[in-house]
KEPADREN-731847 format. One record per residue (C-alpha): residue number from 1; chain; x negated, y, z negated. Coordinates in steps of 0.5 Angstrom, whole numbers, plus 500, padded with zeros to 3 digits. Layout:
BEGIN
num  chaine  px  py  pz
NUM  A  X  Y  Z
...
***
This chain:
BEGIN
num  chaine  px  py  pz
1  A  429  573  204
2  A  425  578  200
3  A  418  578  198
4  A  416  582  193
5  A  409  584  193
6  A  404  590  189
7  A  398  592  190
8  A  395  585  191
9  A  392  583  198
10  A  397  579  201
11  A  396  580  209
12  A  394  572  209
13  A  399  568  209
14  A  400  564  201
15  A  401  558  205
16  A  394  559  207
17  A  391  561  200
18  A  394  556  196
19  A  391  551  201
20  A  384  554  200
21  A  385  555  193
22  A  387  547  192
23  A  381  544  198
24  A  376  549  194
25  A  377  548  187
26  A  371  544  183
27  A  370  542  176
28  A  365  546  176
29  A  370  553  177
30  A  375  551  171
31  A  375  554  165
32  A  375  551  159
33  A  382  553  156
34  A  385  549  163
35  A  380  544  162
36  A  383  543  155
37  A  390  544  158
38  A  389  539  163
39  A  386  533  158
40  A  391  535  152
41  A  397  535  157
42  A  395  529  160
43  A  395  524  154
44  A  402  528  152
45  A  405  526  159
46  A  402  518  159
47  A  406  518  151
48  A  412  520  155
49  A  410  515  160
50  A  409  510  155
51  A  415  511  151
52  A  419  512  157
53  A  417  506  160
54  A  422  501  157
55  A  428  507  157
56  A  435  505  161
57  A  433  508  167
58  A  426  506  168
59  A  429  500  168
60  A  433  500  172
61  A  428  504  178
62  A  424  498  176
63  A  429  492  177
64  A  431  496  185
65  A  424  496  187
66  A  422  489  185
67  A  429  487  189
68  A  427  490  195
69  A  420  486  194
70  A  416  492  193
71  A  409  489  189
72  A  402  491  190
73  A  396  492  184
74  A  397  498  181
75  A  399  498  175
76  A  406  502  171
77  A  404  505  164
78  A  408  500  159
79  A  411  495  164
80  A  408  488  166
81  A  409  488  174
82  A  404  493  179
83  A  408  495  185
84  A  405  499  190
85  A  402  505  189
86  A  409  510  192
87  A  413  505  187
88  A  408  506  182
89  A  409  514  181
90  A  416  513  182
91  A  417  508  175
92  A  412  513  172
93  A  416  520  174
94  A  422  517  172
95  A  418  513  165
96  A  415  521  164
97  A  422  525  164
98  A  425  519  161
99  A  426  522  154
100  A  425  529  153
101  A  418  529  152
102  A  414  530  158
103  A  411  538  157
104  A  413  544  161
105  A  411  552  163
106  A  416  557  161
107  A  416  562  166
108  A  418  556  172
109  A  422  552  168
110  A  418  546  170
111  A  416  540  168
112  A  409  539  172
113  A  406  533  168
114  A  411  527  169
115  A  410  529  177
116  A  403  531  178
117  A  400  524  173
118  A  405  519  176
119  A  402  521  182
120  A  394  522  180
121  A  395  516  176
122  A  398  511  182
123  A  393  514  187
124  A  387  513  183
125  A  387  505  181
126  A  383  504  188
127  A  378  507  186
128  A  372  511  188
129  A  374  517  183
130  A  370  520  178
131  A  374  523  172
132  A  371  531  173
133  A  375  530  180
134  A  381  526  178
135  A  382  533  172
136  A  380  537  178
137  A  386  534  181
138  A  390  535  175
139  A  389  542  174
140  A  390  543  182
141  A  397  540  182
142  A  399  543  175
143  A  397  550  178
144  A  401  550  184
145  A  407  547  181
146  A  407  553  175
147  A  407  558  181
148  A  411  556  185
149  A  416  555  180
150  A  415  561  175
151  A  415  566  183
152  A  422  563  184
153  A  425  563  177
154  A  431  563  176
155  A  434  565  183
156  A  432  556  184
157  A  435  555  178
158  A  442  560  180
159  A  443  556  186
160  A  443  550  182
161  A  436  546  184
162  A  433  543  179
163  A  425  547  179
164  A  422  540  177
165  A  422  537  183
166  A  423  542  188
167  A  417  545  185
168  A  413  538  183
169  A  413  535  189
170  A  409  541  192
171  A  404  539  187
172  A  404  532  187
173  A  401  532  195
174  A  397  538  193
175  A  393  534  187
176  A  393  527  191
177  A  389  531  197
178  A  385  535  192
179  A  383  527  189
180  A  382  525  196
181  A  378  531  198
182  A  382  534  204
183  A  381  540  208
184  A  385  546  209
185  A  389  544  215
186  A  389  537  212
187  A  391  540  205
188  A  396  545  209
189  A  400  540  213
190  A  401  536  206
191  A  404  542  203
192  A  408  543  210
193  A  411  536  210
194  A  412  536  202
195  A  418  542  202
196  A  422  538  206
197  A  422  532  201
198  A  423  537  195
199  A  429  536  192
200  A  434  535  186
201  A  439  539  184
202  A  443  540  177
203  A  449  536  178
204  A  448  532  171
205  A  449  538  167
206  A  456  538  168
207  A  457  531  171
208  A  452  526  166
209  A  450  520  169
210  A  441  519  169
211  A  439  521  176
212  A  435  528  172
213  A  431  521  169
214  A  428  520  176
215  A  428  526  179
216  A  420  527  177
217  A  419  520  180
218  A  422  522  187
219  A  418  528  188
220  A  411  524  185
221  A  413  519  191
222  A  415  524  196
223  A  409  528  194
224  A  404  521  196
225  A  407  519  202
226  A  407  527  205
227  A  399  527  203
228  A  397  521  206
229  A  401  523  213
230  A  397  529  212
231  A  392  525  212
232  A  393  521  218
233  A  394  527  222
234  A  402  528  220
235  A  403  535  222
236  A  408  540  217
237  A  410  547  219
238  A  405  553  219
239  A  407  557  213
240  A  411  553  210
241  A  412  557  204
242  A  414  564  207
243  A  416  563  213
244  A  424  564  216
245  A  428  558  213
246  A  423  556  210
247  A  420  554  202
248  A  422  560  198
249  A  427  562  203
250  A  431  556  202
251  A  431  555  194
252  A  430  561  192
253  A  431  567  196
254  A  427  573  193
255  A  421  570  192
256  A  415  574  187
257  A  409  573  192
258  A  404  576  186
259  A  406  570  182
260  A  404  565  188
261  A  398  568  189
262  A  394  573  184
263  A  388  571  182
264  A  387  565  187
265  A  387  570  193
266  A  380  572  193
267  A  375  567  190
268  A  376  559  188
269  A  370  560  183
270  A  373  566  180
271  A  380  563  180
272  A  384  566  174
273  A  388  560  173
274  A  395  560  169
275  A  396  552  168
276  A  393  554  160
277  A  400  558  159
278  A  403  551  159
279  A  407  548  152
280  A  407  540  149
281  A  415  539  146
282  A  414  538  138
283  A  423  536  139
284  A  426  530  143
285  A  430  536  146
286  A  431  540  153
287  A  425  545  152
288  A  432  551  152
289  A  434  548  146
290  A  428  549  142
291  A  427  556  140
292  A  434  555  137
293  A  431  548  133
294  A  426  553  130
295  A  430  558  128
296  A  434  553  125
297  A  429  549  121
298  A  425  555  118
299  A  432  557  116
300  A  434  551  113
301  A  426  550  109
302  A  425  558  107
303  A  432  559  105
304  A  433  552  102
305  A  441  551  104
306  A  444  546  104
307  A  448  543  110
308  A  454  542  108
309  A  455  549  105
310  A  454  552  112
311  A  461  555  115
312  A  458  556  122
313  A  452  557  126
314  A  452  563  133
315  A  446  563  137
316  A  445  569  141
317  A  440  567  147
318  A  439  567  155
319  A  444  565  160
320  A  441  559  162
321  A  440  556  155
322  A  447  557  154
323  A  449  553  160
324  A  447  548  155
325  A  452  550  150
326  A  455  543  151
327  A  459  539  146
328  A  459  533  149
329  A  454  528  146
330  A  457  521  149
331  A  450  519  152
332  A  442  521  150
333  A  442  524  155
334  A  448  528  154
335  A  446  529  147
336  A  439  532  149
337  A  442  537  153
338  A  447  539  148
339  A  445  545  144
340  A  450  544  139
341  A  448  537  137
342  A  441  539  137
343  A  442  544  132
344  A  447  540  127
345  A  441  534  128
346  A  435  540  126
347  A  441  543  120
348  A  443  535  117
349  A  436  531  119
350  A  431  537  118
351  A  428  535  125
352  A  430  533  133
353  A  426  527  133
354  A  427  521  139
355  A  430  516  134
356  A  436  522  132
357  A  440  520  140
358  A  440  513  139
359  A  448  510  138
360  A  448  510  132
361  A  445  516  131
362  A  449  520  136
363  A  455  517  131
364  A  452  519  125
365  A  458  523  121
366  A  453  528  117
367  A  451  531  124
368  A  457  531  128
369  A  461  534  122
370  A  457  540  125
371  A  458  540  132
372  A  464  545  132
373  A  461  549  127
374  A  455  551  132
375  A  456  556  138
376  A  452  560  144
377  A  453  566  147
378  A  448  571  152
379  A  445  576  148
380  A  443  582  151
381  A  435  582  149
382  A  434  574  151
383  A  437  575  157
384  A  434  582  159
385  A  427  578  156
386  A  428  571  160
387  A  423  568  162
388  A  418  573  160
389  A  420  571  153
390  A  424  564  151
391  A  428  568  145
392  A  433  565  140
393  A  437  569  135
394  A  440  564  130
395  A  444  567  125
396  A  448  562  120
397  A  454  564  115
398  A  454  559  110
399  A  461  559  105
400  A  460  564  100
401  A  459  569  105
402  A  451  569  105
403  A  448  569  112
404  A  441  568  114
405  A  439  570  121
406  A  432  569  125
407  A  429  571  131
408  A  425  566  135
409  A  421  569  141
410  A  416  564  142
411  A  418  557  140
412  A  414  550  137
413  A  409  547  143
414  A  407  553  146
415  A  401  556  148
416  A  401  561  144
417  A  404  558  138
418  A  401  550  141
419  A  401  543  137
420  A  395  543  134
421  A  390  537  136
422  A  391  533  130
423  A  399  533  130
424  A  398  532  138
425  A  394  525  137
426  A  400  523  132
427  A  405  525  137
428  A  401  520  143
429  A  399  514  137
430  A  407  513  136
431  A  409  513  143
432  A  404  509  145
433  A  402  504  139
434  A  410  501  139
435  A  408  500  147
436  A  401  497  147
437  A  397  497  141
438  A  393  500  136
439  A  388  498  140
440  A  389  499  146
441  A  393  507  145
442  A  386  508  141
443  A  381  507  147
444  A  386  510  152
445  A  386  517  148
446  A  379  515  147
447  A  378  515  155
448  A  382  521  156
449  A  380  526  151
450  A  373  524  155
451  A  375  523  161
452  A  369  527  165
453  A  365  522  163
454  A  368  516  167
455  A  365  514  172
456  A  371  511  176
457  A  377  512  174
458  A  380  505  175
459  A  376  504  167
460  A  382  507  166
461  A  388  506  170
462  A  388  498  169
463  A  389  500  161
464  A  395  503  162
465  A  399  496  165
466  A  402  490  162
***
């Protein structure tokens, strides 16, 4: 293993630092754009949750649990039946990365809300927690999942691990203890005994099948039970980050320990934190696929073509993204994965919504008649610029020999082109109505967009069961 520094300190260990970081953070130290961070993406990951909650796998996760008589009061966002609170952030993880709407950061290629809120969500409901330490705990989980995540990307990712869960699980332990106020030796031995739980690989791009559904809940649990034997005194190994065969080592290899810890090291008040740099997804698609689906549908409105005059699509990308380039769109998820159906979805339907990978929708002759006319390839500049940039160079030829090319570098949702407030409303009202009533979604969005001025966060979290 190699770890990379510059200039910045790293003589104390990065294991130390995080957990300093995490033990040490208060609302008081946060900026206001992680704060907004941490609000607008904790509504967005509760309407994936919502939406989710009534998908095929979190179905099946909930029929496992209660066959093996797991109950208990905390309640699932969606669903009827409370179950313990492990149970819970399992069903809730598996609910948020259901559909392909949960948020994600660009430069890890991770997803940290439908790990770090399932398990906020599950352990706050016994109560005693105010909203600023519950948001204080969103923005300590969110922080240590992106850096974890963009230090080792893509060497994880080349091995075959999915950043998700190797990476959430980490931040799921370290948002309980922050939520529960460990100390530092508590806060370390809860990240020691987390790595081992990481987990989760990149079977189901080649394989199919719905355990990418679940990875989320896997390390949201995971992260709970290693935080409170942490608590009861469990201890992890030192350093577990840095250390031979340890974290880094394992997953990834050569690891940027500059990522880990820049702008942590030395204060926790003066923290410079980089959860703000997060995206929301305006497309029910892998977030690789999107710069594609922007190129696409710019083309499409600003060109005003027609799609049954496209004679093909090429897109020039990052080698990741093309892994994607699958024309396989049997299954939903198949079908979410799949850059050529998204890309003939986004041509024929202007637009890659949840209801565009039903059955009947994946079956639609206008889409899959431009499925074969869709290819991908690595490009020298997308590639040399990932993940710095998550670019796509889309050129459509159409029949009379005309074509149309766009360079999209900073696609739809993210930090520096973001879904704006209104259009993030509508995205939760929508997902979440259907489930629990215009009533009840109005209040929900009411108590998170105020959520530091809950006094217990129980007001909350009863709202979200059945």
């Amino acid at each position: 293993m190699q770890l990379v520094s510059t200039d910045t300190d790293v003589n104390q260990s990065p294991t130390t630092i995080l957990a300093e970081f995490a033990t040490g953070l208060r609302y008081e130290h946060i900026d206001a754009a992680s704060l907004n961070t941490a609000r607008r993406h904790s509504m967005d990951t509760l309407g994936a949750i919502f939406a989710g909650a009534g998908q095929h796998a979190t179905v099946c996760a909930a029929k496992a649990l209660d066959s093996l008589g797991m109950t208990g009061d905390v309640p699932v966002p969606g669903l009827a039946q409370r179950y313990d609170p492990m149970s819970a952030a399992y069903i809730t993880g598996t609910a948020a990365h259901g559909l392909e709407l949960d948020d994600g950061y660009r430069a890890g290629s991770v997803h940290p809300g439908c790990v770090v809120l399932p398990a906020l969500f599950s352990c706050a409901h016994s109560g005693g927690f105010s909203g600023k330490q519950w948001i204080t705990a969103v923005v300590v989980g969110y922080e240590i999942v992106c850096r974890l995540a963009a230090a080792m990307h893509p060497q994880a990712r080349y091995k075959g691990f999915h950043n998700t869960p190797v990476m959430g699980v980490m931040g799921a332990a370290a948002a309980v203890g922050s939520l529960r106020g460990f100390d530092e030796k508590q806060m370390a031995d809860a990240l020691g005994l987390a790595a081992s739980s990481a987990s989760g690989i990149f079977a189901f791009l080649r394989g199919g099948g719905e355990v990418k559904r679940t990875h989320p809940g896997q390390a949201a649990r995971e992260g709970i039970q290693s935080a409170f034997n942490a608590e009861q005194g469990m201890v992890g190994p030192t350093d577990v980050l840095e250390i031979e065969e340890g974290y880094f080592d394992t997953f990834a290899g050569d690891v940027d320990l500059v990522t880990v810890i820049e702008g942590l090291e030395n204060d926790v008040q003066n923290s410079k934190l980089v959860m703000a740099g997060c995206y929301i997804k305006p497309y029910a698609a892998c977030r690789h696929l999107h710069p594609g689906i922007d190129a696409i549908l710019d083309i499409k409105q600003a060109e005003r073509i027609k799609p049954e005059d496209v004679e093909r699509v090429d897109i020039g990308t990052y080698k990741i993204a093309v892994g994607h380039a699958n024309p396989s769109y049997g299954d939903m998820l198949s079908a979410q994965m799949s850059y050529q159906f998204c890309i003939a979805t986004a041509l024929e339907r202007d637009g890659v919504d949840l209801e565009h990978f039903d059955d009947n929708s994946r079956a639609e002759g206008g889409v899959i008649r431009h499925v074969p006319k869709i290819s991908a390839s690595v490009d020298d500049y997308c590639q040399e610029n990932y993940p710095r940039l998550r670019a796509a160079k889309v050129t459509v030829h159409m029949a009379d020999g005309s074509s149309y090319e766009r360079l999209v570098e900073d696609p739809y949702g993210s930090a520096g082109n973001p879904v704006e407030d209104a259009a993030l409303s509508n995205k939760f009202q929508g997902l979440a109505r259907p489930v629990v009533g215009e009533a009840r979604a109005t209040e929900i969005e009411r108590l998170i967009q105020a959520v530091e001025k809950i006094d217990d966060m129980v007001e909350l979290t009863t709202m979200l069961g059945g």
